[in-house]
DRENLUM-847109 format. One record per atom (N, C-alpha, C): residue number from 1; x, y, z. Coordinates in steps of 0.2 Angstrom, whole numbers, plus 5000, padded with zeros to 4 digits. Layout:
BEGIN
NUM | X | Y | Z
...
END
This chain:
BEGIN
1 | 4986 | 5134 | 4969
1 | 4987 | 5126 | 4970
1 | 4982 | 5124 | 4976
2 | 4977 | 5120 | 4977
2 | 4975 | 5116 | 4980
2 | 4977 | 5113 | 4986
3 | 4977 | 5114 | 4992
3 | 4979 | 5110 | 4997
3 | 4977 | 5104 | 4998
4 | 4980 | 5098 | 4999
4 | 4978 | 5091 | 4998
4 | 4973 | 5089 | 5006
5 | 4970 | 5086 | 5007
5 | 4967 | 5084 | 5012
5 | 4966 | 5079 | 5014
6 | 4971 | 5073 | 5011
6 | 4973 | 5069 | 5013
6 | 4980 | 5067 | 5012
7 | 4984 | 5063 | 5015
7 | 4991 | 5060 | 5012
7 | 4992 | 5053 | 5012
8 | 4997 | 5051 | 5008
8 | 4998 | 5044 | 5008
8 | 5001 | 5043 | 5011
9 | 5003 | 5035 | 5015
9 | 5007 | 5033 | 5018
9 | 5009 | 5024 | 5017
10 | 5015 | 5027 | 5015
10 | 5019 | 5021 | 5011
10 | 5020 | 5016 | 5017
11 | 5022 | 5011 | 5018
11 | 5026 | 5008 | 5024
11 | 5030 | 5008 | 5026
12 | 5030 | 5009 | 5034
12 | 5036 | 5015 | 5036
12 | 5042 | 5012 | 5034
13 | 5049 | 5014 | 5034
13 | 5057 | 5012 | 5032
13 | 5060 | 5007 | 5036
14 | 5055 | 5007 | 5043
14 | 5058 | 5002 | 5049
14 | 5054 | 4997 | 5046
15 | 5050 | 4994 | 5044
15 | 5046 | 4990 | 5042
15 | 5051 | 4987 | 5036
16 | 5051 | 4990 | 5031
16 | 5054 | 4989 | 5025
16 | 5062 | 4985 | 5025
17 | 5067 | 4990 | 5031
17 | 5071 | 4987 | 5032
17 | 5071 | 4979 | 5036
18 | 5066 | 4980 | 5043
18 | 5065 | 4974 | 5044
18 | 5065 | 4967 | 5042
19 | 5061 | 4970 | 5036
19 | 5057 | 4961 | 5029
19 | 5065 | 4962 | 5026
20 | 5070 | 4968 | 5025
20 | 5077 | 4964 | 5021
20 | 5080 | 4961 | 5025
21 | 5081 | 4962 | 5033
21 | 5086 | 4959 | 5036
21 | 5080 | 4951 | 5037
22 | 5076 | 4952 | 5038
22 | 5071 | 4945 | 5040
22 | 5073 | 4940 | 5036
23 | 5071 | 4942 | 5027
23 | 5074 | 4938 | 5021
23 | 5081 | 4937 | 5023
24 | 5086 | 4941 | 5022
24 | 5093 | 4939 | 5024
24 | 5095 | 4934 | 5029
25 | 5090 | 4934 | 5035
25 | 5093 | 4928 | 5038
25 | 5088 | 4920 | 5037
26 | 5085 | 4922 | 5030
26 | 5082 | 4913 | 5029
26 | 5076 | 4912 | 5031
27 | 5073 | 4918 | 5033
27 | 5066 | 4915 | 5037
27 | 5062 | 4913 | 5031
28 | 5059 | 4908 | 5032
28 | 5054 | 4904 | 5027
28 | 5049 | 4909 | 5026
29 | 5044 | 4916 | 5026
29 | 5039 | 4918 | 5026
29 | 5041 | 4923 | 5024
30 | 5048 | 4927 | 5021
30 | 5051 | 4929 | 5019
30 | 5056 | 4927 | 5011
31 | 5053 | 4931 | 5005
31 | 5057 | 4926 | 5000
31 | 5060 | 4933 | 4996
32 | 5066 | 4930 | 4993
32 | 5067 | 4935 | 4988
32 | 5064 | 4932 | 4979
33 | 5062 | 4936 | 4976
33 | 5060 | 4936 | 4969
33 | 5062 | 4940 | 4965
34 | 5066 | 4939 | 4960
34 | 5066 | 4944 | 4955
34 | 5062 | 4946 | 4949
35 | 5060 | 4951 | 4950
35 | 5053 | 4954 | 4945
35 | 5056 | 4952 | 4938
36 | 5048 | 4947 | 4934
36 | 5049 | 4946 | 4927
36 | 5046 | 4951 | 4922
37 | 5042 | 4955 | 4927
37 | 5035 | 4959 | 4920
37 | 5037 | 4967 | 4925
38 | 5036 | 4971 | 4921
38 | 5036 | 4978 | 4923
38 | 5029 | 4982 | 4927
39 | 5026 | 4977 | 4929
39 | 5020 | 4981 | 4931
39 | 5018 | 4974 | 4938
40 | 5023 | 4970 | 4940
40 | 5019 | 4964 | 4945
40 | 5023 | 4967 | 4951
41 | 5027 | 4970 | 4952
41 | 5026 | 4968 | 4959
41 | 5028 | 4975 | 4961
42 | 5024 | 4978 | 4966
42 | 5024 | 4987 | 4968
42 | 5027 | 4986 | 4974
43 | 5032 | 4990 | 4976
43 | 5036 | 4991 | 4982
43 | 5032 | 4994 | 4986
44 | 5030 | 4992 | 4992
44 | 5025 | 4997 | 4995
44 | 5029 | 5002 | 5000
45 | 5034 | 5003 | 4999
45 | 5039 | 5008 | 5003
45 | 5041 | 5015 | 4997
46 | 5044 | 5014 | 4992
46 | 5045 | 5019 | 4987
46 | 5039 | 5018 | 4982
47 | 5032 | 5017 | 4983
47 | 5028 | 5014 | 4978
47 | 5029 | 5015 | 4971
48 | 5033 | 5012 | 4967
48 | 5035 | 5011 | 4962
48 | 5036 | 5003 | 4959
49 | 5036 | 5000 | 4953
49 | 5035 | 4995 | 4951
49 | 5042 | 4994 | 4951
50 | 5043 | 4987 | 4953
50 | 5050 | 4984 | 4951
50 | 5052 | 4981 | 4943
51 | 5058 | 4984 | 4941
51 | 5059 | 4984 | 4935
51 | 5060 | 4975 | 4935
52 | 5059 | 4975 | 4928
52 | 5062 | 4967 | 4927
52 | 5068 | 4967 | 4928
53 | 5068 | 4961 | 4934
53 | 5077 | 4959 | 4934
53 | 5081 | 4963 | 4940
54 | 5075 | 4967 | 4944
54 | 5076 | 4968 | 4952
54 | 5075 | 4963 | 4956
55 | 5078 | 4963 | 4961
55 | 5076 | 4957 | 4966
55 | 5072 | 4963 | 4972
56 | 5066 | 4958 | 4974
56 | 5063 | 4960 | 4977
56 | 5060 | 4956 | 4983
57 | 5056 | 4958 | 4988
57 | 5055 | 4953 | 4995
57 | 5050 | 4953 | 4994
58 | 5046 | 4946 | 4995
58 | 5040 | 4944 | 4996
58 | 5040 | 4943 | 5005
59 | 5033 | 4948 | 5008
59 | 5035 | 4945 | 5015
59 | 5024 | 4946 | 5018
60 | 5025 | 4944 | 5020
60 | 5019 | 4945 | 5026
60 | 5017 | 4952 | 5030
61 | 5011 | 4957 | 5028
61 | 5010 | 4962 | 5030
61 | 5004 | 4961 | 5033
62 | 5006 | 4965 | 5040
62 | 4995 | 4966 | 5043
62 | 4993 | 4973 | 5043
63 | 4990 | 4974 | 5037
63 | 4989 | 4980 | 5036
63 | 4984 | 4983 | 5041
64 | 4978 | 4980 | 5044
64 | 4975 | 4980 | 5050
64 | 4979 | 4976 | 5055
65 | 4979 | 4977 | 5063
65 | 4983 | 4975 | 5066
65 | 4977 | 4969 | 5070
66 | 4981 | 4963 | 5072
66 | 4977 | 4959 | 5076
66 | 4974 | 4963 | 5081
67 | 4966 | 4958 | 5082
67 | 4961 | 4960 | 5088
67 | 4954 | 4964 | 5085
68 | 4955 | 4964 | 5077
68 | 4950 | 4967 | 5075
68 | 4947 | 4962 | 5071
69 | 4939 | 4964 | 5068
69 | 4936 | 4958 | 5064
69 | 4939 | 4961 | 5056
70 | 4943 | 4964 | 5056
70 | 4945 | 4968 | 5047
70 | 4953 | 4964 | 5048
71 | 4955 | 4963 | 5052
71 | 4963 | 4961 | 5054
71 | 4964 | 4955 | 5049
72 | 4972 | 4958 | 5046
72 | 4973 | 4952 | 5038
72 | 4980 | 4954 | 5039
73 | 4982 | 4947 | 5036
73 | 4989 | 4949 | 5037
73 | 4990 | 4946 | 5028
74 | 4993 | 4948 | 5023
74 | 4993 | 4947 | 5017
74 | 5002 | 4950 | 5012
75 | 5001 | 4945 | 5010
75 | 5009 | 4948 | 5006
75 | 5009 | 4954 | 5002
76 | 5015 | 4957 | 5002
76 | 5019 | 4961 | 4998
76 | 5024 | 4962 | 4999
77 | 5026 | 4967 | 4992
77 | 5032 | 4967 | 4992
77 | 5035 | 4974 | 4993
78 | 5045 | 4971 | 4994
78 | 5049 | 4979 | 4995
78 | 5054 | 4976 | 4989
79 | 5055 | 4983 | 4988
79 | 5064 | 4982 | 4985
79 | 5068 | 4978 | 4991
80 | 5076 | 4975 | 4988
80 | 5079 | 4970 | 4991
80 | 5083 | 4974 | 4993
81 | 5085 | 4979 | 4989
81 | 5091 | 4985 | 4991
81 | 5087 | 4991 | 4994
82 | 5089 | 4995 | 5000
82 | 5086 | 5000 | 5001
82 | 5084 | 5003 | 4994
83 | 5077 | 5008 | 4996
83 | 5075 | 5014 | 4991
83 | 5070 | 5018 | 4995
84 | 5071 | 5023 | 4994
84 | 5069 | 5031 | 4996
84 | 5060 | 5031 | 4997
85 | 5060 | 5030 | 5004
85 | 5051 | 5030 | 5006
85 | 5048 | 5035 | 5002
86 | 5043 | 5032 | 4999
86 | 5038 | 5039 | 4992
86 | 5036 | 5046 | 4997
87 | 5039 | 5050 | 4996
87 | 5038 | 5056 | 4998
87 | 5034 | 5060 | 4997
88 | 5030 | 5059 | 4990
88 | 5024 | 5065 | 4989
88 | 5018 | 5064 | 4991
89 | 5018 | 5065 | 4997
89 | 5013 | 5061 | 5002
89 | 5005 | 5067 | 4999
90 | 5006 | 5073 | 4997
90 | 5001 | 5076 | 4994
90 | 4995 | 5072 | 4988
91 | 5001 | 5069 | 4984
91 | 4999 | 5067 | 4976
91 | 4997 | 5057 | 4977
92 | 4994 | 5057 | 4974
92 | 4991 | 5050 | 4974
92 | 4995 | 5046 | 4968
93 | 5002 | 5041 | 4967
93 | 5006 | 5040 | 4965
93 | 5004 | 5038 | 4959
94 | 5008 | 5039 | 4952
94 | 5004 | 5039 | 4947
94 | 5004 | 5031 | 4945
95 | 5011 | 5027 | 4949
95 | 5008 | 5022 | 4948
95 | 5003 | 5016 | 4948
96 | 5001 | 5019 | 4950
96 | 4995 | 5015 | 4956
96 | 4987 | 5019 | 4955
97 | 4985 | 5021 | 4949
97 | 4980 | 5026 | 4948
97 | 4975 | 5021 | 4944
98 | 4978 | 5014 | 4943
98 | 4974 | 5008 | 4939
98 | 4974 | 5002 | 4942
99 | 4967 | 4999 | 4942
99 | 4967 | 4994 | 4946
99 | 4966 | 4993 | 4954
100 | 4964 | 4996 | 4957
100 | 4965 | 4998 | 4965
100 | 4957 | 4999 | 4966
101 | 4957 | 4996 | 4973
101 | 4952 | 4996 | 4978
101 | 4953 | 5001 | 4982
102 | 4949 | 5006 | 4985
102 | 4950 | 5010 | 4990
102 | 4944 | 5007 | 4995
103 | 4948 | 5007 | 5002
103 | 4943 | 5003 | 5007
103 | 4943 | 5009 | 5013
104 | 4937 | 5012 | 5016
104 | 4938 | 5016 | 5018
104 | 4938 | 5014 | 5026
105 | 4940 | 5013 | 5033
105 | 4936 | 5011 | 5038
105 | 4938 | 5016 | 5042
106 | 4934 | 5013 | 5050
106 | 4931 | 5018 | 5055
106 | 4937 | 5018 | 5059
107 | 4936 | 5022 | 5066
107 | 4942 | 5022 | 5071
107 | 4942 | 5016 | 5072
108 | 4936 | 5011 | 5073
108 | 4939 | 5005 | 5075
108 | 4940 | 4999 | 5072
109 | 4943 | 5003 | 5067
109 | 4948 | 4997 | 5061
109 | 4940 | 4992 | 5057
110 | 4934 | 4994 | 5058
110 | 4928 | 4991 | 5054
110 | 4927 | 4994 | 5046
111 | 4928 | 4991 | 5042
111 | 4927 | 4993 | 5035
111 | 4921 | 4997 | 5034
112 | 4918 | 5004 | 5033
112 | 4914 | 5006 | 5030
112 | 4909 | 5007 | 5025
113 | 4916 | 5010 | 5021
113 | 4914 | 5011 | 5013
113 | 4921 | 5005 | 5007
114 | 4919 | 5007 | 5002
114 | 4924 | 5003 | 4997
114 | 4922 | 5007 | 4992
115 | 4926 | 5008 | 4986
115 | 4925 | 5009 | 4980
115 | 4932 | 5005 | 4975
116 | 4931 | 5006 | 4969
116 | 4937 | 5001 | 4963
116 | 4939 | 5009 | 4960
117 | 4943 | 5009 | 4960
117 | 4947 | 5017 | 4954
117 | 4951 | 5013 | 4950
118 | 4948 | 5013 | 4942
118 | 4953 | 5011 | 4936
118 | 4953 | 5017 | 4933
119 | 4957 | 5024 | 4934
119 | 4958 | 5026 | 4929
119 | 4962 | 5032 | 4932
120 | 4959 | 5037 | 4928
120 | 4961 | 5045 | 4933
120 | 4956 | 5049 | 4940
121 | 4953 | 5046 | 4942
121 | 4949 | 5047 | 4946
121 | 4949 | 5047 | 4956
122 | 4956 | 5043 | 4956
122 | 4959 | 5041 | 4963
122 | 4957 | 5046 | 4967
123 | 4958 | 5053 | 4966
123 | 4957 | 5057 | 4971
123 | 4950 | 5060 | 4973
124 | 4946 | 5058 | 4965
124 | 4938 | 5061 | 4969
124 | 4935 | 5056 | 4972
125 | 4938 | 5049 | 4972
125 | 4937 | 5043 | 4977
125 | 4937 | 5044 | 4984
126 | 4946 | 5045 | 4984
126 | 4949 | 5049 | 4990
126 | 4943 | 5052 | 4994
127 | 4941 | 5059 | 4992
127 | 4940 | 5064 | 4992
127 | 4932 | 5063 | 4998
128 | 4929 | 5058 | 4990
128 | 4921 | 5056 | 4993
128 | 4921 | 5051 | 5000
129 | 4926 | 5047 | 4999
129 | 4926 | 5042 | 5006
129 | 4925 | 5047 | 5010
130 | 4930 | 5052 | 5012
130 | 4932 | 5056 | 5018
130 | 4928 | 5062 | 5018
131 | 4924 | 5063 | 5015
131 | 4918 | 5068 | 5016
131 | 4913 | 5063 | 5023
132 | 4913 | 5057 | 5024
132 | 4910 | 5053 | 5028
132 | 4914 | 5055 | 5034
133 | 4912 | 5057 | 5039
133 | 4915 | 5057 | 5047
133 | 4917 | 5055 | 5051
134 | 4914 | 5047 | 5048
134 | 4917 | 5039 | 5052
134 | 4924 | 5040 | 5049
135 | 4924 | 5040 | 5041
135 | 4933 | 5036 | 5040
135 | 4937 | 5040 | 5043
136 | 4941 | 5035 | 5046
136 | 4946 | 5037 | 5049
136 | 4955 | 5037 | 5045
137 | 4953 | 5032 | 5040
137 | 4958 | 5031 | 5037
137 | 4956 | 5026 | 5030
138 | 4961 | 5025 | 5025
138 | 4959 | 5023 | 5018
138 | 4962 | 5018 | 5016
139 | 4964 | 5011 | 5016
139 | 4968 | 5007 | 5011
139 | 4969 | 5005 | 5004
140 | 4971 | 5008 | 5000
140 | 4973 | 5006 | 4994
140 | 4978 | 4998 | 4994
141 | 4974 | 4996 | 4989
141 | 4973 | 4986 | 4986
141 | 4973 | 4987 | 4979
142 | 4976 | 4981 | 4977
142 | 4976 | 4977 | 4971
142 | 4968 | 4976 | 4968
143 | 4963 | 4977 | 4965
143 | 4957 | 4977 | 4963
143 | 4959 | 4967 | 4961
144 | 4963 | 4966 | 4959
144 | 4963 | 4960 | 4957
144 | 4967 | 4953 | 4962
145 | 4973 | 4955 | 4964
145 | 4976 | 4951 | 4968
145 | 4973 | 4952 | 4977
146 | 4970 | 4958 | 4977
146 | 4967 | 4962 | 4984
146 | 4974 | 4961 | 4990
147 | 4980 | 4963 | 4987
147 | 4984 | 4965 | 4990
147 | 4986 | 4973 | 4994
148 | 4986 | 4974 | 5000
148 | 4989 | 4979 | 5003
148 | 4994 | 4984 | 5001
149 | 4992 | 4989 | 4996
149 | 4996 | 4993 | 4992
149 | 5000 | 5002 | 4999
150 | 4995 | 5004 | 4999
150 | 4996 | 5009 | 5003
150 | 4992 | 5011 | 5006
151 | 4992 | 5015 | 5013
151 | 4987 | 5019 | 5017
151 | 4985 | 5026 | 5016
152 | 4981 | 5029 | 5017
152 | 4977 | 5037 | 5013
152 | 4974 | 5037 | 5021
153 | 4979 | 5045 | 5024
153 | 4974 | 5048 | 5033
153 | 4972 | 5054 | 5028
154 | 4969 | 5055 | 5034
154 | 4967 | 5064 | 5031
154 | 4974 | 5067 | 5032
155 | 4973 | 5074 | 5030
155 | 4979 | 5079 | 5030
155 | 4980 | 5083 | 5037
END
């Protein structure tokens, strides 16, 4: 079997918990929504779709942090109830194997490369970003919403 030489990284569980208590107390930039389609809204903590008829948090994430020229702060979403941060930080989830931007950037948070993965392919994407020396790190987005799905470091 293959050693992976990068891994995923969901959003941490302090973060996730945070956006539930944040919604809970009414903060306006913070909403709950319950999912009406089974493919809209991706939990970026257990990366899995919420089923129709889940409540889930819509909240504000800066997936680059302020003081850089790439720094965004853009929505998405958690489950409302606790769920199990995605664990197979090896495997590139099979959720999320359609539709996705892969942005590759440098140690100082500057966007490099980019590539679109619509199929089975995620990993020889993965794979060719990080043959480059500069990326330091990887964000996987929505090809269409270009929402903040999950982070890709080396291994």
């Amino acid at each position: 079997m293959k050693t992976s030489i990068y891994r995923i990284v969901p959003i941490p569980t302090a973060a996730a918990e945070t956006a539930r208590r944040t919604a809970a107390s009414g903060a306006p930039d913070h909403a709950f929504v319950v999912a009406d389609s089974p493919a809209g809204y991706p939990c970026r903590h257990c990366l899995r779709w919420a089923e129709p008829g889940e409540r889930i948090i819509l909240f504000p994430f800066a997936s680059v942090p302020p003081g850089h020229p790439y720094s965004e702060t853009g929505p998405i979403f958690v489950h409302a109830d606790s769920c199990e941060r995605y664990m197979d930080t090896a495997s590139f989830p099979a959720n999320f194997r359609r539709g996705r931007v892969l942005r590759a950037y440098n140690s100082k948070h500057d966007m490099i490369d980019a590539a679109v993965v619509n199929g089975d392919e995620p990993e020889a994407v993965i794979e060719k970003l990080l043959e480059n020396p500069e990326t330091n790190f990887i964000h996987v987005r929505s090809a269409t919403r270009g929402c903040y799905t999950m982070g890709i470091e080396r291994a």
